[in-house]
C-alpha positions in Angstrom: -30.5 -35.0 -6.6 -33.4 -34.6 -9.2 -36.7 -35.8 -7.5 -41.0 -36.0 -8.5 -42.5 -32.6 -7.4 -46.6 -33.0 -6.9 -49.2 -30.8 -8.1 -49.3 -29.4 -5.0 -45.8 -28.6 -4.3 -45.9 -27.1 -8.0 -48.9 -24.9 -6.9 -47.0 -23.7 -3.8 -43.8 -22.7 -5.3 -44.3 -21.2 -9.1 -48.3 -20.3 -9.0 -47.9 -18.0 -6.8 -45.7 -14.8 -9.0 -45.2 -10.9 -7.9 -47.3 -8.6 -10.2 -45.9 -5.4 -12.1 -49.6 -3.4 -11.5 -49.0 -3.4 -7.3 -47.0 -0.6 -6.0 -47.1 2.8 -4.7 -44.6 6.1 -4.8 -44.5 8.2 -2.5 -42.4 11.6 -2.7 -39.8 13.6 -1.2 -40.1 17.2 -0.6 -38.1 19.4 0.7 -38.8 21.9 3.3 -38.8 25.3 1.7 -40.6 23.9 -1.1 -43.6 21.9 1.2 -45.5 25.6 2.0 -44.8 26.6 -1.7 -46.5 24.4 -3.8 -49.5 24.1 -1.3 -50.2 20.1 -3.2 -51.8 17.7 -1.8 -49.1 15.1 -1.1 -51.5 12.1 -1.2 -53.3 12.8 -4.6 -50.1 13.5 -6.0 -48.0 9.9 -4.7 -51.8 8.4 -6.0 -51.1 9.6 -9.7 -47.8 8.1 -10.2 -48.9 5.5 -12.7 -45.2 4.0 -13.7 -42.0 3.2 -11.9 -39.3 1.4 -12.3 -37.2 -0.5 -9.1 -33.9 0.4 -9.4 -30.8 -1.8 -10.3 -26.6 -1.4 -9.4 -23.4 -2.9 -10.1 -20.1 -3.7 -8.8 -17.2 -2.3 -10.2 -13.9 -4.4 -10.7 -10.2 -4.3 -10.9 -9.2 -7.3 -12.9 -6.1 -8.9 -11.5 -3.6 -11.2 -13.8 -0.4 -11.1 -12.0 -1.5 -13.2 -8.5 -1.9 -16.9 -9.9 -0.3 -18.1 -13.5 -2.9 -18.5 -16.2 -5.8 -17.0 -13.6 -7.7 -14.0 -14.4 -9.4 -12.4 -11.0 -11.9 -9.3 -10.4 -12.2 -7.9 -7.1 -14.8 -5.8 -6.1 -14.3 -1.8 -4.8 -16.9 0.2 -5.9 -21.0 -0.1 -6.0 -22.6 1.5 -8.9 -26.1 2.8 -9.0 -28.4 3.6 -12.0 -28.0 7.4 -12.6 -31.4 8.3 -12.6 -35.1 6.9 -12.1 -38.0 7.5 -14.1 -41.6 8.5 -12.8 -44.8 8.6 -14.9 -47.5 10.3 -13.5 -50.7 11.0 -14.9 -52.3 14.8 -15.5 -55.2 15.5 -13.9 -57.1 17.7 -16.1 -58.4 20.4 -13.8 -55.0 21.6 -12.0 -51.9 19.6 -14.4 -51.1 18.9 -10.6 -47.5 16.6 -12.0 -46.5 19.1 -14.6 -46.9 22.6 -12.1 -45.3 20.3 -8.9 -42.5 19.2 -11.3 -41.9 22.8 -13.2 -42.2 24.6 -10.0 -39.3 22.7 -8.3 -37.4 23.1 -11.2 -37.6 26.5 -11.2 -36.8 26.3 -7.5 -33.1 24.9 -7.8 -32.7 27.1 -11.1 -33.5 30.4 -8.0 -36.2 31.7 -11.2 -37.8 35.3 -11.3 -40.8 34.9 -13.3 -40.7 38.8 -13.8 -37.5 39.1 -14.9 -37.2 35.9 -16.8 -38.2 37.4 -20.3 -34.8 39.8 -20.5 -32.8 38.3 -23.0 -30.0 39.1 -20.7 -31.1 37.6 -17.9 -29.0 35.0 -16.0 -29.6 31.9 -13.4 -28.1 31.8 -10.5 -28.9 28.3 -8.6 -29.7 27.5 -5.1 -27.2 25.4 -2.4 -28.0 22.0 -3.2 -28.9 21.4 0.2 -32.0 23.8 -0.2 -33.4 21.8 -2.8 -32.6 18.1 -2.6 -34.7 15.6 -0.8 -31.9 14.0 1.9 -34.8 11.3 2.2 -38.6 10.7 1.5 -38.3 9.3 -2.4 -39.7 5.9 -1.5 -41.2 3.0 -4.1 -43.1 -0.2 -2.5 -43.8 -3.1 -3.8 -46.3 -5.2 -3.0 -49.3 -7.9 -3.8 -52.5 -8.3 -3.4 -53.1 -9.8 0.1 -50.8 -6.8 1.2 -48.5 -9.4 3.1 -45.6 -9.6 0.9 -43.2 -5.8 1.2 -40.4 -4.5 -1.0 -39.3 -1.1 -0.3 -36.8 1.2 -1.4 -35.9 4.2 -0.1 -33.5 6.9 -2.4 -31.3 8.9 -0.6 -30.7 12.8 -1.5 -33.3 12.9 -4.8 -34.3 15.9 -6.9 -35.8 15.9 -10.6 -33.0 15.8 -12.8 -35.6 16.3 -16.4 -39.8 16.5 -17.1 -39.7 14.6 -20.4 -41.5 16.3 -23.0 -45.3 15.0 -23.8 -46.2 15.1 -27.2 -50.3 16.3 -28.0 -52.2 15.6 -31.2 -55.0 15.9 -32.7 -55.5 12.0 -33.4 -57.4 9.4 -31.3 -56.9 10.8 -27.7 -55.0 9.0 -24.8 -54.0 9.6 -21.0 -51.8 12.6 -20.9 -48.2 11.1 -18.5 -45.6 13.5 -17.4 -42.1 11.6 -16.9 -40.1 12.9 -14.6 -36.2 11.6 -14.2 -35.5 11.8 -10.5 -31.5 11.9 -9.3 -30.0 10.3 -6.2 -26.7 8.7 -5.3 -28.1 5.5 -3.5 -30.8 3.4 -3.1 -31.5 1.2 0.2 -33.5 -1.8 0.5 -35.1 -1.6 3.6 -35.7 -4.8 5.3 -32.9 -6.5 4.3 -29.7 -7.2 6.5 -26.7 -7.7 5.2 -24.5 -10.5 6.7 -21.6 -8.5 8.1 -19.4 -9.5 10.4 -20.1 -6.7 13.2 -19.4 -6.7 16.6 -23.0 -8.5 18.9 -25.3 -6.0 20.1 -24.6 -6.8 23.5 -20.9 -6.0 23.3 -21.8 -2.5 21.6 -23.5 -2.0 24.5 -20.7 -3.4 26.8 -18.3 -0.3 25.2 -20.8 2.4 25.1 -21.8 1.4 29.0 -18.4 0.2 30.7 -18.9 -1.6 34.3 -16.6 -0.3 36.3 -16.7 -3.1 38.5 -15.0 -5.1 35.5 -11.5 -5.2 35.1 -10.9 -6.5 31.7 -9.3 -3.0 29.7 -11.2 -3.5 26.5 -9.1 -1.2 24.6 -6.3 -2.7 25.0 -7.4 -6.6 24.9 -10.6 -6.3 22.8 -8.6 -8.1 19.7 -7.6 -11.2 22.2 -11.1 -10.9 24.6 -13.5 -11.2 22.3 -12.1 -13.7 19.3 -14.7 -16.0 18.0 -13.8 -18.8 20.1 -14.0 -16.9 24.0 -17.2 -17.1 24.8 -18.3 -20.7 23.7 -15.1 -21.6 25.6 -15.6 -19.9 28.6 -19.4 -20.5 29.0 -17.8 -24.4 28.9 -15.0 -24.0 31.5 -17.6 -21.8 34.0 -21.1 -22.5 32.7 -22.0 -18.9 33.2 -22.9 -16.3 31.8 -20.1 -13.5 31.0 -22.0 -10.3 31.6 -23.4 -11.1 35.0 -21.9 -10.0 37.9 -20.5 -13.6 38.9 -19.7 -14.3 35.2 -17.9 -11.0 35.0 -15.4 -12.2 38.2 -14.9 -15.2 36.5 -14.2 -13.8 33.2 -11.7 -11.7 34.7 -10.2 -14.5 36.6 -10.0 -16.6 33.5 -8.6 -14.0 31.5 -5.6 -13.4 33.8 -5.1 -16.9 34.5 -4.7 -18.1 30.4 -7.5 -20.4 30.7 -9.4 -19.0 27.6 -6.3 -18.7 25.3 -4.2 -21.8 26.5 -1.5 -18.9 28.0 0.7 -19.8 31.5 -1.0 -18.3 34.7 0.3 -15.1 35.5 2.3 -16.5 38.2 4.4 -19.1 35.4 4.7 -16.0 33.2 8.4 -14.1 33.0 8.5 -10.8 33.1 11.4 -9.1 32.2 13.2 -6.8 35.1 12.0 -3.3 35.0 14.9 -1.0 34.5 14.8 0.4 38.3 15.8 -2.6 39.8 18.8 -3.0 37.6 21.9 -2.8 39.9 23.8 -0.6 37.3 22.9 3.0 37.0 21.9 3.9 33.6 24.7 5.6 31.5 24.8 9.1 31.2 24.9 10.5 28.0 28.8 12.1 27.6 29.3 15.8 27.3 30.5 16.9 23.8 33.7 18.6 23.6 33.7 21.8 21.8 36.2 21.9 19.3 39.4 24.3 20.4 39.6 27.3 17.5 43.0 28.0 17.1 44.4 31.5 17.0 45.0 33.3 13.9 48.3 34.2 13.8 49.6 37.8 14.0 49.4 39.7 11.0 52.2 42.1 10.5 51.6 46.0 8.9 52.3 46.2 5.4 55.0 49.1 4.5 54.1 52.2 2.5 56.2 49.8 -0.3 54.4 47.3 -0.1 50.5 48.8 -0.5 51.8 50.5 -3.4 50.8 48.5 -6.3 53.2 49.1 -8.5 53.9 45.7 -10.0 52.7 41.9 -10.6 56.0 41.0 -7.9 55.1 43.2 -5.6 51.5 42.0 -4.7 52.7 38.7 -5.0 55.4 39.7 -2.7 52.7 41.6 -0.2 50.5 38.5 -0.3 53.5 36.1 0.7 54.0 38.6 3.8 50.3 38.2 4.7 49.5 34.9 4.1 52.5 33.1 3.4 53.6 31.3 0.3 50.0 29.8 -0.6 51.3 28.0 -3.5 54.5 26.3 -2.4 57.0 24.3 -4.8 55.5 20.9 -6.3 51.6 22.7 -6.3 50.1 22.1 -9.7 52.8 20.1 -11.0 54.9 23.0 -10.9 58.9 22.6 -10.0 61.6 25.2 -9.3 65.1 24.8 -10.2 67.2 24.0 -6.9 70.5 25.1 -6.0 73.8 23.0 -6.5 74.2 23.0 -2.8 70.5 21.4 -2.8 70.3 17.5 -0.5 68.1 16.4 -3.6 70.4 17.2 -6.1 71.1 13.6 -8.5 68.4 12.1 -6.8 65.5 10.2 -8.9 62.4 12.1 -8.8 63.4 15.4 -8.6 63.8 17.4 -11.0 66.7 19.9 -10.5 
């Protein structure tokens, strides 16, 4: 409900803003390139005049088909900003941004400045692992009583572009480099998410089993350790579960059903194990193997009868060997019987 707010309570809550003009950067490197550039670190995290804190997004899959008339978007995928930018200012006694920047550059891109005038000449560029920054890329925020901290830290960063800097010869300003710095993610450290993860004190429980405790917890963790066991058994026993007392007793209540509202193990029915079955168990049946029966005898063809001579007499030959493979009524095809035939007159047959 609406209510008065005072002065004070006015004061307290809004007069009391972040500012843009406190915050510091400090810088990746990575190992081969630390000894190379020969910086000093401090001066050069001190220069970055601008910085921006990052931002991200959730990618969606819209659903239309669950609920009539109800358009849904799920989250599956965390989007980060693809780049961010840096301003640092030049010194003007060693350009300290521009050679730090230029030089890593030239790193990644695996550069020979003696060779790097041949019109022919050709980059060939490092492993990525040799040149990205797995962690270090860090911007704070803060105010000015130094109490207040936001910090990000950017995970496997590298310049990505050195923005170009215009000169002229008209009323003279600060010289800034801006450098574009790559990463995949950003963390914001001091922050917990509220995940539902497993207590501290049961990690520890896995990691450091007591042998004197004989709950199987890879087997039972998904019934043990449901949101409702402990608050009920620290009611039934008024002890706690990890002690050595609480740990009998948590064993105890576990096997008796007390936890889960189960039947003791005594009212519980098992069902027989199969050795104490009075029948013996069926023995799978041989398979019979399948008799082959005997081709018959093949008879020698005549000196006739392996001469070729006509159509008949192959036929013929083949009737010998195999017998008559295309007997009467094959085909649709019908002989003419004799008058002596029994199917002579008879319907169906044609004679």
């Amino acid at each position: 409900m609406p209510s008065p707010k005072s002065v004070s309570q006015i004061k307290s809550l809004l007069l009391s803003p972040a500012l843009t003009s406190h915050f510091e950067v400090e810088l990746g490197i990575p190992e081969d390139l630390r000894t190379l550039l020969g910086i000093q670190q401090e001066k050069l995290n001190l220069m970055c005049s601008e910085a921006s804190l990052p931002g991200s997004q959730l990618t969606t899959l819209e659903l239309t088909n669950d609920r009539t008339g109800v358009t849904e978007k799920h989250a599956y995928r965390r989007m980060f900003d693809d780049r961010l930018d840096l301003t640092f200012y030049v010194d003007a006694k060693d350009y300290v941004p521009i050679k730090f920047f230029e030089t890593w550059i030239s790193f990644i891109m695996n550069e020979d400045s003696g060779k790097t005038r041949n019109k022919n000449y050709s980059y060939r560029v490092k492993y990525p692992d040799d040149y990205i920054s797995d962690q270090g890329l860090i911007v704070r925020k803060f105010e000015r009583d130094y109490e207040g901290l936001l910090e990000y830290e950017f995970i496997r960063s590298f310049p990505l572009a050195v923005n170009s800097m215009p000169v002229s010869y008209d009323a003279s300003n600060l010289l800034k480099c801006t450098v574009s710095m790559s990463y995949i993610r950003y963390i914001v450290n001091g922050i917990q998410a509220p995940v539902t993860a497993m207590p501290a004190s049961l990690r520890d429980r896995f990691t450091n089993p007591n042998p004197d405790f004989a709950i199987a917890f890879d087997s039972n963790m998904p019934a043990i350790f449901g949101t409702e066991t402990f608050p009920t058994y620290d009611k039934n026993f008024g002890a706690d579960a990890f002690s050595p007392q609480g740990q009998a007793n948590f064993n105890t209540a576990i096997n008796s059903g007390i936890l889960f509202g189960q039947p003791p193990v005594s009212e519980q029915v098992t069902a027989p194990s199969p050795t104490t079955h009075s029948r013996a168990p069926l023995q799978p049946r041989p398979q019979r193997r399948q008799q082959q029966q005997p081709e018959p005898a093949r008879r020698p063809l005549t000196a006739a009868e392996r001469a070729p001579d006509s159509t008949a007499k192959l036929n013929q030959r083949d009737r010998n060997v195999y017998g008559n493979t295309v007997p009467a009524g094959s085909f649709g095809i019908t002989r003419t019987r004799p008058a002596s035939s029994p199917t002579v007159g008879l319907p169906g047959f044609n004679d």
